[in-house]
C-alpha positions in Angstrom: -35.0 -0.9 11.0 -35.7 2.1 9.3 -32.1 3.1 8.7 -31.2 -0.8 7.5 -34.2 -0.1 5.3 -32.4 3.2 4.0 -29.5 1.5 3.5 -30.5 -1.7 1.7 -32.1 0.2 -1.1 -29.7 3.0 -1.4 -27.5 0.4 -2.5 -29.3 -1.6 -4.7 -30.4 2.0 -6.7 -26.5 2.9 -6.6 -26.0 -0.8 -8.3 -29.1 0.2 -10.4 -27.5 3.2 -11.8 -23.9 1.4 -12.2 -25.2 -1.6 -14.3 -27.3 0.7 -16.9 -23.6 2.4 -16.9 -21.7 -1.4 -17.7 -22.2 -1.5 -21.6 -20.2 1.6 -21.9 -16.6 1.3 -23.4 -13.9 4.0 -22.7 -10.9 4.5 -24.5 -8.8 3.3 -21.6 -10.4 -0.2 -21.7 -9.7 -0.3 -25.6 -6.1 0.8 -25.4 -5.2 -0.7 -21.9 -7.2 -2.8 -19.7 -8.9 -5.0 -22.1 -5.5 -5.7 -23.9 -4.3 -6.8 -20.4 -7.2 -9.0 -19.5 -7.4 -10.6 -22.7 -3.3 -11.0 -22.2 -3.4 -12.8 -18.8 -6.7 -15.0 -20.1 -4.4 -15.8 -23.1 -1.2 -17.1 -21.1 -3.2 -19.0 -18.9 -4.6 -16.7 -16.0 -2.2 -16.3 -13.0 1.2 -17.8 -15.1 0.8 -14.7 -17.1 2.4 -12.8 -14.1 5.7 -14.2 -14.4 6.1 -11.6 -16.7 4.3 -8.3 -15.9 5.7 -6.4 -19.0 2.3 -6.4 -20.9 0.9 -3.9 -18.6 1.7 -0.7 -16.5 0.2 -1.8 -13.3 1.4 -2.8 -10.2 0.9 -6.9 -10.0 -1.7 -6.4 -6.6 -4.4 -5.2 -9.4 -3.1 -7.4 -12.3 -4.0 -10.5 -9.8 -7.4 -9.5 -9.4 -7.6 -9.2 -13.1 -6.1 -12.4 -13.2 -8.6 -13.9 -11.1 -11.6 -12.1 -13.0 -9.9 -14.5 -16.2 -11.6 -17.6 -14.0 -14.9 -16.0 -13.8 -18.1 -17.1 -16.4 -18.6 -13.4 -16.5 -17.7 -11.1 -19.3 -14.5 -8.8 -19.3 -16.0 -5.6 -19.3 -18.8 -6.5 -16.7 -16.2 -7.9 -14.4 -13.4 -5.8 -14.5 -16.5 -2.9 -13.6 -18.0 -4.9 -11.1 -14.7 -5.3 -9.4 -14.5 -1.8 -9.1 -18.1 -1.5 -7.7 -17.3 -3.6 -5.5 -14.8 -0.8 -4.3 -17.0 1.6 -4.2 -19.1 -0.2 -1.5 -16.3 -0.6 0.6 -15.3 3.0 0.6 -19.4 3.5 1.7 -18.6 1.5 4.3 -15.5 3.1 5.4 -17.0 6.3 5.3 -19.8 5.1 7.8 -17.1 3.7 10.0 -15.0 7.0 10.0 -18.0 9.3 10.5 -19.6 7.3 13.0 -18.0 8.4 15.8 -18.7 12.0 15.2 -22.1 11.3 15.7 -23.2 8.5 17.8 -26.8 9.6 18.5 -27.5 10.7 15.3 -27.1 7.5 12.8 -28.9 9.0 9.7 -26.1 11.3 9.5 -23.1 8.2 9.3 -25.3 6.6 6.6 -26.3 9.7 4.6 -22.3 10.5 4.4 -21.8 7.1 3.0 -24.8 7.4 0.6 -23.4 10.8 -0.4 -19.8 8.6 -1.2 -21.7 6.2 -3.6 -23.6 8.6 -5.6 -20.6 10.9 -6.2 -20.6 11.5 -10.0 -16.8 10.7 -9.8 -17.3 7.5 -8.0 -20.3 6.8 -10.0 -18.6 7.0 -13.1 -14.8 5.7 -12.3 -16.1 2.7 -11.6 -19.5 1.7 -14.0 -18.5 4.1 -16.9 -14.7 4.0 -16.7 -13.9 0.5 -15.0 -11.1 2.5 -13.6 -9.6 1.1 -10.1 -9.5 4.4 -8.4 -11.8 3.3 -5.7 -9.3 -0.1 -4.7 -6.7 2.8 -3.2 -8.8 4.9 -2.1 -10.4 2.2 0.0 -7.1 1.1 1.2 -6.3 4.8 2.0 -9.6 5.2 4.2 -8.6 2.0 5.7 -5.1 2.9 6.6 -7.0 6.8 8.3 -9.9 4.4 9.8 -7.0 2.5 11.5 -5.2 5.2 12.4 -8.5 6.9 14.3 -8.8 3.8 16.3 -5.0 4.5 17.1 -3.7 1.0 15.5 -1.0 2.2 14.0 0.5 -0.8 12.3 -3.1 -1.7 10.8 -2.6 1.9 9.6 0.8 1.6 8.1 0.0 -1.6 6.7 -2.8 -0.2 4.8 -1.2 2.6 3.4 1.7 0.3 1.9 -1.7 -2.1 0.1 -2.7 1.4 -1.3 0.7 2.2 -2.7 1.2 -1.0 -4.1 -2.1 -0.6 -6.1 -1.5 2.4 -7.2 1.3 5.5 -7.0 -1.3 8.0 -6.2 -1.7 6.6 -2.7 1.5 8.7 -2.1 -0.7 12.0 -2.9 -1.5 10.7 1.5 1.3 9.4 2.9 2.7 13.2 3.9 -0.1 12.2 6.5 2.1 9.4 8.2 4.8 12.3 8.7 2.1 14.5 10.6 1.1 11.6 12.8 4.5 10.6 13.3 6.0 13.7 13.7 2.9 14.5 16.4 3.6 10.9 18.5 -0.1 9.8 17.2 1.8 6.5 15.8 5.2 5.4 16.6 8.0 5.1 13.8 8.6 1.3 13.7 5.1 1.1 12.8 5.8 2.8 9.4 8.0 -0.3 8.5 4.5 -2.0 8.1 4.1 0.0 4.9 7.0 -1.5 2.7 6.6 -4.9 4.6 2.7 -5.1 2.8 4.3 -3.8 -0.3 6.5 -6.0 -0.9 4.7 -9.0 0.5 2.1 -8.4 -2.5 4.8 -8.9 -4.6 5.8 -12.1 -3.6 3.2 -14.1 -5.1 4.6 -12.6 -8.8 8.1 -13.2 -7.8 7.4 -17.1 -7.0 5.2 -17.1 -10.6 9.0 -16.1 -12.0 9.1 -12.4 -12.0 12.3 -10.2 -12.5 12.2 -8.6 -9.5 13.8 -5.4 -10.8 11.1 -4.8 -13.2 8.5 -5.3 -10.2 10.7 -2.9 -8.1 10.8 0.0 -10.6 7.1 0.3 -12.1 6.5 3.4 -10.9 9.6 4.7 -11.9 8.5 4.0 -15.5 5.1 5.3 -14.9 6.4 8.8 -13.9 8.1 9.1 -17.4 5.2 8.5 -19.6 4.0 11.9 -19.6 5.9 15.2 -20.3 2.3 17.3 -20.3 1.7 19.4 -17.8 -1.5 18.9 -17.2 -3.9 15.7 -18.7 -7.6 17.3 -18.0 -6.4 18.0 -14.3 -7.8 20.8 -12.3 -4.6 21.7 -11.2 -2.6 25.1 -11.4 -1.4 24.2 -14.9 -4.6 25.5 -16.2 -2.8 28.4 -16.0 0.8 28.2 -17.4 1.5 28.1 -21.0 4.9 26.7 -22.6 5.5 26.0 -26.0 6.2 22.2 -27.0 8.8 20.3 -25.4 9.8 23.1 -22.9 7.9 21.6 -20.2 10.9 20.4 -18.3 12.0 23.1 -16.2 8.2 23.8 -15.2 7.6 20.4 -14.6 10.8 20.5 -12.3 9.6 23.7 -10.3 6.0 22.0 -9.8 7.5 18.9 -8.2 9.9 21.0 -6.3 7.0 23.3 -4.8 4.7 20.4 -3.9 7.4 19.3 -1.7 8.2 22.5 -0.3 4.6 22.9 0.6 4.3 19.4 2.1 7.3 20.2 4.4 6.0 23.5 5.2 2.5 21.8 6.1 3.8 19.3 7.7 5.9 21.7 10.1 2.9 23.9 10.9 0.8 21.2 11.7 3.5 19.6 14.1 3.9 23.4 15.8 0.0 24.2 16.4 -0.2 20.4 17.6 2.9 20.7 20.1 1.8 23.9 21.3 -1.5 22.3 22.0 -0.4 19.6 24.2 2.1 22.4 25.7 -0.9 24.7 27.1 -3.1 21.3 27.9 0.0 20.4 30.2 -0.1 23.8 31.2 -3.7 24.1 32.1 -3.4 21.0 33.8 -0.9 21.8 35.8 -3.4 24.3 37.3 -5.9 22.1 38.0 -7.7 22.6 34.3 -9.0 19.9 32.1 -7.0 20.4 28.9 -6.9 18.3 26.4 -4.0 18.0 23.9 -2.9 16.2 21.0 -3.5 15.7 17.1 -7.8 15.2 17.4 -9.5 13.5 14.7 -10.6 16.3 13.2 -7.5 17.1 12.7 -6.6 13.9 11.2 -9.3 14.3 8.6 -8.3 17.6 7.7 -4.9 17.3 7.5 -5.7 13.8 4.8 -7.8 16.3 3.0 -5.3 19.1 2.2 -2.6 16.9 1.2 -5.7 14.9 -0.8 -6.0 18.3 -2.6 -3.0 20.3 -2.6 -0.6 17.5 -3.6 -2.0 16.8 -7.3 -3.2 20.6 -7.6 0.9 21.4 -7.9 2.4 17.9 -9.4 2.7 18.3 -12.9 1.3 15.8 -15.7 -2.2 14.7 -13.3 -4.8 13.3 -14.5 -8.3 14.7 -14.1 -8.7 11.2 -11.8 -6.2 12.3 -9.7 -8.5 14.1 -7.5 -10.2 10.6 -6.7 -8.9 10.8 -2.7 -10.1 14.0 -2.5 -13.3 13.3 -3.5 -14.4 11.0 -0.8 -12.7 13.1 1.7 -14.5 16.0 0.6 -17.4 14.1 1.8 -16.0 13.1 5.3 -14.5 16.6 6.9 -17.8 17.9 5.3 -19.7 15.2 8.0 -17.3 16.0 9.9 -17.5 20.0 10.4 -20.9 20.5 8.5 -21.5 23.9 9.8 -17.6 25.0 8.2 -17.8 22.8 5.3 -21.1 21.4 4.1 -20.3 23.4 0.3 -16.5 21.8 0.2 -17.7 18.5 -1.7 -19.6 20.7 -4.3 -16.4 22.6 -5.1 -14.3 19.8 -5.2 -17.6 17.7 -7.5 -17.4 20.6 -9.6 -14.3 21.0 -10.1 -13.5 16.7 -11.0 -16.2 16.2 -12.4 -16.5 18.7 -14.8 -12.8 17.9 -15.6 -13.8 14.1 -16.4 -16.4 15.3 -18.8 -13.5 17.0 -20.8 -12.1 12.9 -21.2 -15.6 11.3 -21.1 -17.5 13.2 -22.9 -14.9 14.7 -25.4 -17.8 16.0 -28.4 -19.3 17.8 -25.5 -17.7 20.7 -23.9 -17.2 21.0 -20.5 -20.3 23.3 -18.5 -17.0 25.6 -16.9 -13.7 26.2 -18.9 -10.7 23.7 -18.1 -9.3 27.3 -15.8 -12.7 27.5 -14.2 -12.1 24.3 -13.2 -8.7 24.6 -12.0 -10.4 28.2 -9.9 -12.9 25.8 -8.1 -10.1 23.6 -7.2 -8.2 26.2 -5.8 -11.0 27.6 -3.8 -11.8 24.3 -2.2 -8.4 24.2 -1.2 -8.3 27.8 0.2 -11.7 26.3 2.0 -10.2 23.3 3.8 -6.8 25.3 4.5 -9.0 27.9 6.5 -10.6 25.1 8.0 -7.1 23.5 9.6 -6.1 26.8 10.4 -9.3 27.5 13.0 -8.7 23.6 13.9 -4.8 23.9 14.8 -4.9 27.2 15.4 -7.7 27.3 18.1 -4.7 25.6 20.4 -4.7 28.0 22.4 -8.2 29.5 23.7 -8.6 32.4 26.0 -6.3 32.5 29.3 -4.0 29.8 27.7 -6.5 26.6 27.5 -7.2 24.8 24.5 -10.0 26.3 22.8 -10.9 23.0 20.6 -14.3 23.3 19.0 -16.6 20.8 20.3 -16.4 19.5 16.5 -12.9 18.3 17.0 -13.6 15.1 18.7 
């Protein structure tokens, strides 16, 4: 009772603090998503789809715009309300993942998801910013709740809603080679992902889309910025190129995000094989090894790539992070005695990076570097963290040395 108690009013104060936050106008809703809603209200709600080249979306979120158009509500309150809306489904996801971590302890599920709705990211993505950060992110946690819960084509499907909301779902999908790679999920099941991609496109398609154009919007997106950097906490802080020279350096960056995916990727798969070769081992001998990619390991694994993906992409936004975030929060419940400072790194570092876009006549409390330093540490944090997780494979006299935090 107490906990429901707890609950109930956490989330009416995060409402509270969202709707004093509503009247607020960013320069994104000027220049982009009020255009778009007004379009689509214009051309008569949903037949505005049959062509989508007023906007830069994917069609998933242009048909919840679409459907905002029906609403006695006005444009700015709805488009942020859909987006809190979000944001209390990636609290509850968050209490659903952390749950099983600790299931005689329920303050600590609900004070991880409470934690989740008062981030000053999500806070401010959604009731200052009406971005839709939170929709993918939600999707995301879905698609890593799923896969917990080993239901691997509830998983897959999830991740391919993400991606077709937005491209940054991608910054996790390295994840689905880990757990693929590992045996956690099976490799027909990833042909759930395109299959809920495209399937959200077939409403648009029968409204008398071109298909091609549906088929290539990210394509376009990835050419609209040559920066190197767009307020984003990223290693760019650091690298200087005169004007219209980013090119090359934009080249590398991609280049080096993939070679340090791949180069994840195989470690993981090694410390996890090795695992299940000494839990074999041990059990062979009459031990109790366990083996296999844990949770934990799960988690951590979402949260590096969460980090360490955008940190070396060129042109990111300082929302880029948004994944990481909430993630931050989770391994954090997860392994509080490792990593109960990560989420203040990683707040410190996005946050402060948002100011630099949000609050542009007010300086940021860190330099844009600093920013970038705190990033990079929280990274360092969490990669030490998966080290002592897939590196504890293999515990004195061969056995499997797994925390009792890896469950």
């Amino acid at each position: 009772m107490v906990l429901a108690l707890v609950a109930v009013s956490a989330v009416a104060v995060a409402l509270l603090v969202r709707v004093l936050l509503l009247k607020y106008e960013s320069s994104d809703w000027h220049y982009f998503l009020d255009p778009w809603y007004r379009y689509i209200k214009a051309q008569g709600g949903f037949h505005a789809l049959g062509d989508i080249g007023f906007a830069d979306y994917n069609v998933p979120y242009l048909y919840l715009m679409a459907a905002l158009g029906y609403l006695p509500v006005p444009a700015l309150a709805a488009v942020k309300c859909l987006s809190v809306l979000f944001d209390l489904a990636l609290a509850y996801y968050t209490h659903r993942i952390v749950s099983p971590r600790w299931p005689h302890r329920p303050w600590r599920p609900l004070a991880a998801a409470v934690t989740v709705l008062f981030l000053p990211t999500v806070v401010t993505n959604s009731g200052w910013w009406a971005q839709a950060d939170a929709i993918f992110t939600v999707f995301l946690l879905g698609g890593v709740h799923h896969l917990l819960r080993d239901r691997p084509w509830w998983s897959c499907a999830f991740f391919g809603t993400a991606l077709a909301f937005k491209l940054q779902a991608v910054f996790l999908f390295p994840l689905l080679l880990v757990v693929v790679l590992c045996g956690r999920v099976p490799w027909r099941s990833l042909l759930a992902v395109p299959a809920a991609y495209l399937a959200l496109d077939v409403p648009a398609l029968l409204l008398g889309a071109d298909p091609w154009p549906l088929l290539t919007v990210y394509a376009r997106q990835t050419g609209t910025y040559q920066d190197l950097t767009l307020n984003a906490p990223s290693v760019y802080q650091f690298v200087s190129v005169p004007a219209g020279e980013e090119g090359p350096v934009r080249r590398a960056g991609v280049l080096a995000a993939g070679v340090l995916v791949l180069v994840l990727t195989g470690l993981v798969v090694r410390a996890v094989r090795r695992t299940e070769g000494a839990a074999e081992a041990e059990a062979e001998g009459g031990g109790g090894g366990r083996a296999g990619l844990t949770g934990t390991g799960i988690l951590l694994a979402a949260t590096v790539f969460a980090i360490a993906v955008p940190f070396l992409l060129p042109s990111m936004h300082e929302r880029y992070f948004y994944a990481a975030d909430v993630l931050s929060v989770l391994v954090a419940f997860r392994l509080p005695r490792q990593l109960w400072y990560l989420p203040v790194l990683v707040q410190l570092s996005s946050f402060g990076s948002y100011l630099k876009f949000i609050a542009p006549g007010v300086a940021p409390y860190l330099s844009m570097p600093a920013h970038g330093v705190l990033m990079l540490l929280a990274l360092i944090t969490v990669l030490r963290a998966a080290a002592r997780e897939f590196g504890a494979a293999r515990g004195p006299g061969g056995g499997t040395g797994a925390p009792a935090d890896a469950r």
